[in-house]
C-alpha positions as CSV (number, residue, x, y, z in Angstrom):
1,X,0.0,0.0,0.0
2,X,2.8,2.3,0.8
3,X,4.1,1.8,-2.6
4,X,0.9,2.1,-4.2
5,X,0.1,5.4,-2.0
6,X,3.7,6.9,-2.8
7,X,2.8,6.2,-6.8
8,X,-0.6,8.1,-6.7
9,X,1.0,11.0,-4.9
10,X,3.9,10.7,-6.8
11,X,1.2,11.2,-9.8
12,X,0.0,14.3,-8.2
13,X,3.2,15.9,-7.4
14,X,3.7,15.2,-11.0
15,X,0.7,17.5,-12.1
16,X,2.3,19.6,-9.9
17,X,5.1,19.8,-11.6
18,X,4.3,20.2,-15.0
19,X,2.2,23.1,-14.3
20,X,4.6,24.8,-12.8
21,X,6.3,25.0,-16.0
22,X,3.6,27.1,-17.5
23,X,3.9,29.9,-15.2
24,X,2.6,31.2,-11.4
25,X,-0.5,31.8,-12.6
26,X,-1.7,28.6,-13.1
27,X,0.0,26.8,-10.3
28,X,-2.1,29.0,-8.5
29,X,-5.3,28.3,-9.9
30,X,-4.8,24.4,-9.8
31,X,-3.5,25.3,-6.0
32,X,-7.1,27.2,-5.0
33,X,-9.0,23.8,-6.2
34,X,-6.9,21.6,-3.6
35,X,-9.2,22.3,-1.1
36,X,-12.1,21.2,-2.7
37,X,-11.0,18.5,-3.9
38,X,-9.9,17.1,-0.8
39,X,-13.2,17.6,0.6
40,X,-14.4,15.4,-2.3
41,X,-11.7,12.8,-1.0
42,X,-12.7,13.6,2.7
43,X,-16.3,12.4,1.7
44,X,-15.3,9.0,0.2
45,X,-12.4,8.1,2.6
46,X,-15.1,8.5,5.2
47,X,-17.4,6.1,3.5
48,X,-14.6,3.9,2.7
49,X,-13.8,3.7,6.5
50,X,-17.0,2.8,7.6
51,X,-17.4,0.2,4.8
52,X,-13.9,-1.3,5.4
53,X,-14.5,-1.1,9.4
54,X,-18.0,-3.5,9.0
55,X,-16.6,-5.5,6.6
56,X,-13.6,-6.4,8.0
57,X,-15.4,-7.2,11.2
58,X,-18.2,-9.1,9.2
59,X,-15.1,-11.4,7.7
60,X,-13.4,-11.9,11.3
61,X,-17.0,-12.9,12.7
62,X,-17.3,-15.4,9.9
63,X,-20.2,-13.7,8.6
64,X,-18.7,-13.7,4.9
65,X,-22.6,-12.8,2.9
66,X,-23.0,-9.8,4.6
67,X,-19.7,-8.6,3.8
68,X,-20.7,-9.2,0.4
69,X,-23.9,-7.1,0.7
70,X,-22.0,-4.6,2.4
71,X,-19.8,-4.8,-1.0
72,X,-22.7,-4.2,-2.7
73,X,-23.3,-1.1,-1.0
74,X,-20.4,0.8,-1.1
75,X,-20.7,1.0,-5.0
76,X,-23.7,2.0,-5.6
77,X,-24.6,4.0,-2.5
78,X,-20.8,5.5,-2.5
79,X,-21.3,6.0,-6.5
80,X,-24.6,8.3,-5.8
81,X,-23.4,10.2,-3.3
82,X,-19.9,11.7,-4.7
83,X,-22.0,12.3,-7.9
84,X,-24.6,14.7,-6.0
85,X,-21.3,16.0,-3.9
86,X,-18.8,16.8,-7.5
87,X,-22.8,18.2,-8.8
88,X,-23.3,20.9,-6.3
89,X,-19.1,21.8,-6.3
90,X,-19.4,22.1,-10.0
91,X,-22.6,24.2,-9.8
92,X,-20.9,26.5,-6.6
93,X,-17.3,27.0,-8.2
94,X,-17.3,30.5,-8.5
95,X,-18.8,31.6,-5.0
96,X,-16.6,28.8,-3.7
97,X,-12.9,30.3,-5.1
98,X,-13.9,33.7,-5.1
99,X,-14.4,33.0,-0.9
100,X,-10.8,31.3,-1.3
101,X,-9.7,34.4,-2.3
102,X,-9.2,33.5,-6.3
103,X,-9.2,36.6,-8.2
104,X,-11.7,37.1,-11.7
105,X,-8.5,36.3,-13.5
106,X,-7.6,33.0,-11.6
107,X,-11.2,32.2,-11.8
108,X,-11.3,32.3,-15.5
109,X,-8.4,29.6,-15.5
110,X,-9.9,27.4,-13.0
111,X,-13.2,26.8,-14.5
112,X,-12.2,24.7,-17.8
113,X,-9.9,22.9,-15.4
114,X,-12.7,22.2,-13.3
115,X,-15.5,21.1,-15.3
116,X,-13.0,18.2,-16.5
117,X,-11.6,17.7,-12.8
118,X,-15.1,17.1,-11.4
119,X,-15.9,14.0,-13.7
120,X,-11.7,12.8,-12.9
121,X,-13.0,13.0,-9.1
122,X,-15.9,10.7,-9.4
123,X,-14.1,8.3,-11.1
124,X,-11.3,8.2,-8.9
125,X,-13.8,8.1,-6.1
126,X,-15.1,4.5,-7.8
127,X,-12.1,3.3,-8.4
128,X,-10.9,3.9,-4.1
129,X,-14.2,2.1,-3.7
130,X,-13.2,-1.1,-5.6
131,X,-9.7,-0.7,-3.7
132,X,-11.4,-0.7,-0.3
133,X,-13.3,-3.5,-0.9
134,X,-10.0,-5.7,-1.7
135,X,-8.3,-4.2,1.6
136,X,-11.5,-5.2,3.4
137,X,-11.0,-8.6,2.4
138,X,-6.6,-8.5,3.0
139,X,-5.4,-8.1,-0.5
140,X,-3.5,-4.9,-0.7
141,X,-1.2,-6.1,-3.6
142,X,-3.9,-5.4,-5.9
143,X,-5.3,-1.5,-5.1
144,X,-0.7,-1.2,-4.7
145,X,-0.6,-2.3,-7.9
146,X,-3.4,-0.5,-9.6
147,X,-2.0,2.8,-7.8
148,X,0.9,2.3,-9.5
149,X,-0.7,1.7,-12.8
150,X,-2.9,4.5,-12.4
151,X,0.1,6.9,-12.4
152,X,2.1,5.7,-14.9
153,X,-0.9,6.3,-17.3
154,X,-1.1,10.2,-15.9
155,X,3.1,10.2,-16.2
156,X,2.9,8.9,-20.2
157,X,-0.4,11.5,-20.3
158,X,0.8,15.1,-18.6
159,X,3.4,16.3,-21.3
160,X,1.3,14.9,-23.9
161,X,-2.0,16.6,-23.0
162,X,-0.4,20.3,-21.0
163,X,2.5,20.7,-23.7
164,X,0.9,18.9,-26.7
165,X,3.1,17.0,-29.0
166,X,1.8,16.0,-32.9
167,X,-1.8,16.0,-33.8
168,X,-2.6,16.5,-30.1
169,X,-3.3,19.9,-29.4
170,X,-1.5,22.3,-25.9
171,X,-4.5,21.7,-23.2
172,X,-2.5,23.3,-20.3
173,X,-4.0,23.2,-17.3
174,X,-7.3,21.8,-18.7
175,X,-4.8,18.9,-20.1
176,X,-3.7,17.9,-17.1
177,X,-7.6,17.5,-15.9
178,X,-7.8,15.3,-19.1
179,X,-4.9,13.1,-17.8
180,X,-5.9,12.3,-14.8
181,X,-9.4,11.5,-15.7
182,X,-8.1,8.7,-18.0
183,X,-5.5,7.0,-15.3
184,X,-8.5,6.8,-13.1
185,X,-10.8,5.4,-15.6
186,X,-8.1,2.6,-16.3
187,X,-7.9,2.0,-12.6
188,X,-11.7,1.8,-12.4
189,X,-12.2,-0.5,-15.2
190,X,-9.2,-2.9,-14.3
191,X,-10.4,-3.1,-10.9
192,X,-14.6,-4.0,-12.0
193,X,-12.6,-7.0,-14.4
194,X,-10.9,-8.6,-11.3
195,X,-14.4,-7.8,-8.8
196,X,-16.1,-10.2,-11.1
197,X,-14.6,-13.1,-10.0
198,X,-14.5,-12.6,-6.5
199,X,-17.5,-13.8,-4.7
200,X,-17.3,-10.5,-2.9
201,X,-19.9,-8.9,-4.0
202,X,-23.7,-10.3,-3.2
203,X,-27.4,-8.6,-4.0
204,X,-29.3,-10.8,-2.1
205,X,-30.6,-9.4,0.3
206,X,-29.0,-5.7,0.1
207,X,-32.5,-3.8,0.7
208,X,-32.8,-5.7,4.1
209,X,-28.8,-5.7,4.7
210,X,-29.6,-1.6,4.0
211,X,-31.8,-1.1,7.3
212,X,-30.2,-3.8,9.3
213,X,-26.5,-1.9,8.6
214,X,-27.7,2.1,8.6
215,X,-27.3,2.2,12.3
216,X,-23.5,1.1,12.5
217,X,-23.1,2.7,8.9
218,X,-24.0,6.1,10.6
219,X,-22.5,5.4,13.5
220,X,-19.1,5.2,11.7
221,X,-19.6,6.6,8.7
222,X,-21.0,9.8,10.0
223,X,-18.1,10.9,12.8
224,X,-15.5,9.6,10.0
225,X,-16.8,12.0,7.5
226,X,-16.7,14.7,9.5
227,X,-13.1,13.9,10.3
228,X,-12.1,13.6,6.9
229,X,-13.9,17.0,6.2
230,X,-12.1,19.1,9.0
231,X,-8.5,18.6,6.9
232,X,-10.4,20.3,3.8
233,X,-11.7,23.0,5.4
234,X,-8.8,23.5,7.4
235,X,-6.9,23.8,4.2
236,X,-9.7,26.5,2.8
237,X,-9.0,28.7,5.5
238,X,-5.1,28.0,5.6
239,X,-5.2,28.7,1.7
240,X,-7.2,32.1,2.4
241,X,-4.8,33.0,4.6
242,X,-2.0,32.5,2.6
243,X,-3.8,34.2,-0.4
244,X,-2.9,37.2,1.8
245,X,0.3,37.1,1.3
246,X,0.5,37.0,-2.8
247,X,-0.1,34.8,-5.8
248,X,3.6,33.5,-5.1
249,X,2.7,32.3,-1.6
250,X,-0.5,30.5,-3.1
251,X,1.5,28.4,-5.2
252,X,4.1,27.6,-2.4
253,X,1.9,26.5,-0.5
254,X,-0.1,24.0,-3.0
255,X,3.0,22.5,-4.0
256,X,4.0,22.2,-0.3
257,X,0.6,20.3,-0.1
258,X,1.7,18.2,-2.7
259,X,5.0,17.4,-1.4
260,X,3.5,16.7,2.2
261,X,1.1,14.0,0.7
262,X,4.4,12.5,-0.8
263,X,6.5,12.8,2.2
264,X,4.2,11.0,4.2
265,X,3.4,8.2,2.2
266,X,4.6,5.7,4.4
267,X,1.5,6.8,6.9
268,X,-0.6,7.0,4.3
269,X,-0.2,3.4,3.6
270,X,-0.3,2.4,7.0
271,X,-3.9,4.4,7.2
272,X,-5.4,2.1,4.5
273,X,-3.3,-1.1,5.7
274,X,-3.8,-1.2,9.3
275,X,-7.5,-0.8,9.7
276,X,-9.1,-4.2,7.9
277,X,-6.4,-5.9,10.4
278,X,-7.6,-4.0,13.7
279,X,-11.0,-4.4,12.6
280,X,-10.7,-8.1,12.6
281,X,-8.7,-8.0,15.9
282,X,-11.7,-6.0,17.1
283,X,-14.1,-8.5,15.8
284,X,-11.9,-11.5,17.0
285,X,-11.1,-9.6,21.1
286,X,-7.3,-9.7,20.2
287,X,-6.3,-6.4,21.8
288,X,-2.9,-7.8,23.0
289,X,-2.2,-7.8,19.2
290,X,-3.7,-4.0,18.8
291,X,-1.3,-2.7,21.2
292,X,1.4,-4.2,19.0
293,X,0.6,-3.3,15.9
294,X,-0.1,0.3,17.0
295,X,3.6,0.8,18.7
296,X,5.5,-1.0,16.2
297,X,3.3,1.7,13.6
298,X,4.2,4.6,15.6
299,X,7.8,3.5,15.9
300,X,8.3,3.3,12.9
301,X,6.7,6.1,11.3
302,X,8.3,9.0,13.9
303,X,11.7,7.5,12.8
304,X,11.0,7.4,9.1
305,X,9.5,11.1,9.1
306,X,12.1,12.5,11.3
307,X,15.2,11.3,9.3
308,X,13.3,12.1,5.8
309,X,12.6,15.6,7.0
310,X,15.9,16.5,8.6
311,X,16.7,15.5,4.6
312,X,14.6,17.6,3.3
313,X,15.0,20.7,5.5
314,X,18.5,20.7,4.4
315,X,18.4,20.5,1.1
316,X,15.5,22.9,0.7
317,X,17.0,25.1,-1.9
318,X,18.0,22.6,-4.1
319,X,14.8,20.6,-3.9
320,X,12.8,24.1,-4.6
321,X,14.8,25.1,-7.5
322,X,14.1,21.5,-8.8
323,X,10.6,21.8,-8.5
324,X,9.9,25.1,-9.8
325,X,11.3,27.6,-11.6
326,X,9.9,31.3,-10.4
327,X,12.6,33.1,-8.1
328,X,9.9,33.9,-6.0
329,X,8.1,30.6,-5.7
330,X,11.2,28.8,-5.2
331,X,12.1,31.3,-2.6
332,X,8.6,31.2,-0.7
333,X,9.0,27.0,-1.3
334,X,12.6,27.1,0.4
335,X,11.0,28.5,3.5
336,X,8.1,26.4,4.2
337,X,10.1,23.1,3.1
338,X,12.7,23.7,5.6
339,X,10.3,24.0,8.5
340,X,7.3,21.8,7.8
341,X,8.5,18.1,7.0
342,X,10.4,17.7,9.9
343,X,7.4,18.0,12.3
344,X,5.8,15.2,9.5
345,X,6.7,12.4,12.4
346,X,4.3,13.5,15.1
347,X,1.6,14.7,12.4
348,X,2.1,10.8,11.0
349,X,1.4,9.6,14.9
350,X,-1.8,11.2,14.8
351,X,-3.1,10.1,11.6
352,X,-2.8,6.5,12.8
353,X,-4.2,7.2,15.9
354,X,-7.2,8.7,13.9
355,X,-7.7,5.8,11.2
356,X,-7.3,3.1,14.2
357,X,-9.8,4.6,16.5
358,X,-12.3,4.7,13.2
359,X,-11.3,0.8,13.1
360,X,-11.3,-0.1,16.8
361,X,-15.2,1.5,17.5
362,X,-14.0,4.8,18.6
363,X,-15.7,7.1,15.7
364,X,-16.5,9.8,17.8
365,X,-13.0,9.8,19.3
366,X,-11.7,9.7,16.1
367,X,-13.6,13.2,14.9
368,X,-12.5,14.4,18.4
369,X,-8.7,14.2,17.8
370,X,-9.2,15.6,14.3
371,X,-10.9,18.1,15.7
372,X,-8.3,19.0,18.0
373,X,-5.8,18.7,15.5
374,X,-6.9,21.5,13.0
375,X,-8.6,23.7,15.3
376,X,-7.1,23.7,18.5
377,X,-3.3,22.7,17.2
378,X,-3.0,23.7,13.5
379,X,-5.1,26.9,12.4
380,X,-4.4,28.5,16.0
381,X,-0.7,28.5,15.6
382,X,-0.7,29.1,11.5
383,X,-2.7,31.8,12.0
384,X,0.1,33.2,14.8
385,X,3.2,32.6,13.3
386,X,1.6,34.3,9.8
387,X,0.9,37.6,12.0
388,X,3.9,37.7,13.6
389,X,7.0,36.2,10.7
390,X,5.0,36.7,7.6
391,X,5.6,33.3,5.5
392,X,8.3,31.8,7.3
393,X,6.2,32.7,10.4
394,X,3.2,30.2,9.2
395,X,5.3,27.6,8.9
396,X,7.1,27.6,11.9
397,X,3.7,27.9,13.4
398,X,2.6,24.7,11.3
399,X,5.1,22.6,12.6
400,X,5.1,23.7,16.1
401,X,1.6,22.8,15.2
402,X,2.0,19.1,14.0
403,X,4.2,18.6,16.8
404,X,1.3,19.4,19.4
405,X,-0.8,17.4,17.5
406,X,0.8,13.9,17.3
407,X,1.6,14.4,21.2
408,X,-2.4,15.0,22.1
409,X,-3.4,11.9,19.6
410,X,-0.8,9.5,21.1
411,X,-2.1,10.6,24.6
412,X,-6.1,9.9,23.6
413,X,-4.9,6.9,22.2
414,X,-3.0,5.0,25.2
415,X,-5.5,6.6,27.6
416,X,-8.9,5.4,25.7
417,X,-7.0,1.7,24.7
418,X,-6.7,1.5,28.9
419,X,-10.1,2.4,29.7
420,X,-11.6,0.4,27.0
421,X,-10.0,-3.2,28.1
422,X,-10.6,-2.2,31.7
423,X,-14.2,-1.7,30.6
424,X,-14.3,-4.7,28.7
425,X,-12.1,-7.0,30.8
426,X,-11.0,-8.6,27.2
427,X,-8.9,-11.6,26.9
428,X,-5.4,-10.8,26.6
């Protein structure tokens, strides 16, 4: 999965990337849709949780038919709802950059982007659902592997569809909306092939499997999205902020955003791996095996992030000029690089904490922590270091952030695991 995760955001920075090439102004109007579309992935990573939690706990209780309802349901249901979501964001863009703080000008370049990107999303969005039904059932090779694929189709198709080569005409930013629309569509068909064949997937009985599964749906489902929410709109008011600071700032920071997402692919990976096997723990009583899991995960991700962003911090200027190639992008990228990624280790330690309380019956814990996170952590001290350093200011104030963060989760976490198996009594 990690592999899979790093190949998808590795697809992303790419995009990145290649727009950066034709010019700031663009950068910045693909940067003012990142928030949006991360609410769009907020709302099916929550659904995916809750899907993932109940079938993984269906499979460890032997119940394997309802799991295969519950299959069932996460296409279709999962399916109409991102299509009424990407509907309403497509028919609220301009109210929703201009409140970002996109100028008339940006806005113009946004919306052929857009009207493409919105149809890439929900196809993307059907193609995560078809890979959280193979982690449900403890195949992560495949939805790895189709990651992979995925973004080697949007690597062959960038240059092709921004620059133009040929026949094919210069789309530019539109181009790049193109590109990923077609990697997901091969994802999304490639996955539906190997479904077929499964025996995961059962109608029988979905209309009754519907009533008798709303209540623990909602119960997860419902706290999960709202954690996957906060992130977004924590990154709408972090990117109106930083909209105050210039057009050169914007795109900073959404290539920063993209370069975060890479960094901390190993958590990323350990979000979508660990929970179908702490949901069968949970279904099974093996919390010895939770506690395990959980500190050889935290281990190891504070001690991957730490040493990757000590790497990165120090070879800031280098990396920026890599990436793009305005003097003042790369300078406003050299500062946030060098003060965000090492603080990655602790922000890693609460994500886990977060997708693991989701997984272990702890939804509302979960949204709590996130909560916490953004609004209590995050914003607070962004919004501080901003008034009082400018942009080197915000990010010191968004690591100090992360830091606080990963310490409060890690605290919830050990404190709610003890009070839960005292609750409980379970077999160790």
């Amino acid at each position: 999965m990690t592999l899979g995760v790093m190949s998808l955001l590795g697809f992303n920075l790419v995009d990145s990337v290649f727009v950066a090439r034709l010019g700031t102004e663009p950068l910045a109007a693909q940067s003012f849709t990142f928030p949006l579309v991360f609410l769009t992935i907020g709302v099916q990573v929550g659904m995916g949780i809750a899907i993932a939690a109940l079938i993984s706990r269906a499979i460890g209780a032997g119940q394997e038919h309802r799991a295969g309802r519950l299959g069932v349901l996460v296409l279709t249901g999962g399916g109409a709802v991102m299509a009424v979501l990407l509907f309403l964001l497509w028919a609220l863009q301009d109210p929703a950059f201009a409140l970002l703080g996109a100028s008339e000008r940006i806005r113009e370049v946004i919306r052929p982007f857009w009207n493409v990107q919105v149809f890439a999303s929900w196809t993307g969005a059907m193609a995560y659902f078809g890979y959280s039904l193979f982690r449900a059932h403890g195949n992560t090779r495949f939805p790895g592997s189709m990651m992979v694929i995925t973004s080697l189709v949007n690597l062959a198709l960038d240059p092709l569809l921004i620059f133009g080569l040929g026949p094919v005409p210069a789309l530019g930013l539109e181009g790049a909306a193109w590109a990923s629309l077609a990697a997901f569509a091969t994802g999304g068909v490639i996955t539906a092939v190997y479904l077929r064949g499964r025996g995961w997937l059962e109608r029988d009985g979905v209309l009754a499997e519907v009533r008798a599964s709303a209540g623990p749906f909602a119960h997860i489902a419902g706290p999960a999205m709202v954690s996957q929410l906060m992130p977004p709109l924590a990154a709408m008011l972090a990117t109106g902020l930083v909209a105050r600071l210039g057009e050169s700032a914007v795109a900073a920071w959404g290539l920063t955003s993209r370069l975060e997402s890479f960094s901390i692919v190993l958590v990323l990976g350990m979000t979508m791996a660990l929970p179908p096997w702490l949901g069968r723990c949970y279904g099974a009583g093996r919390w010895r095996e939770v506690q395990r899991v959980m500190a050889a995960a935290a281990r190891m991700v504070v001690i991957w992030q730490v040493v990757l962003g000590l790497l990165a911090a120090l070879f800031a200027a280098p990396l920026a000029a890599l990436l793009v190639e305005s003097p003042a992008v790369r300078e406003a990228l050299t500062q946030l690089i060098r003060f965000l990624p090492p603080s990655y280790g602790l922000l890693g330690v609460c994500m886990l904490v977060v997708s693991a309380s989701n997984a272990l019956g702890w939804p509302w814990r979960a949204m709590l922590i996130s909560f916490l996170r953004l609004f209590a952590c995050y914003l607070p001290l962004l919004w501080l270091g901003a008034w009082l350093g400018g942009l080197t200011g915000l990010a010191i104030g968004a690591g100090c952030g992360n830091l606080l963060a990963g310490v409060m989760a890690w605290s919830f976490y050990k404190k709610g695991l003890r009070r839960h198996l005292d609750t409980l009594q379970a077999p160790l």
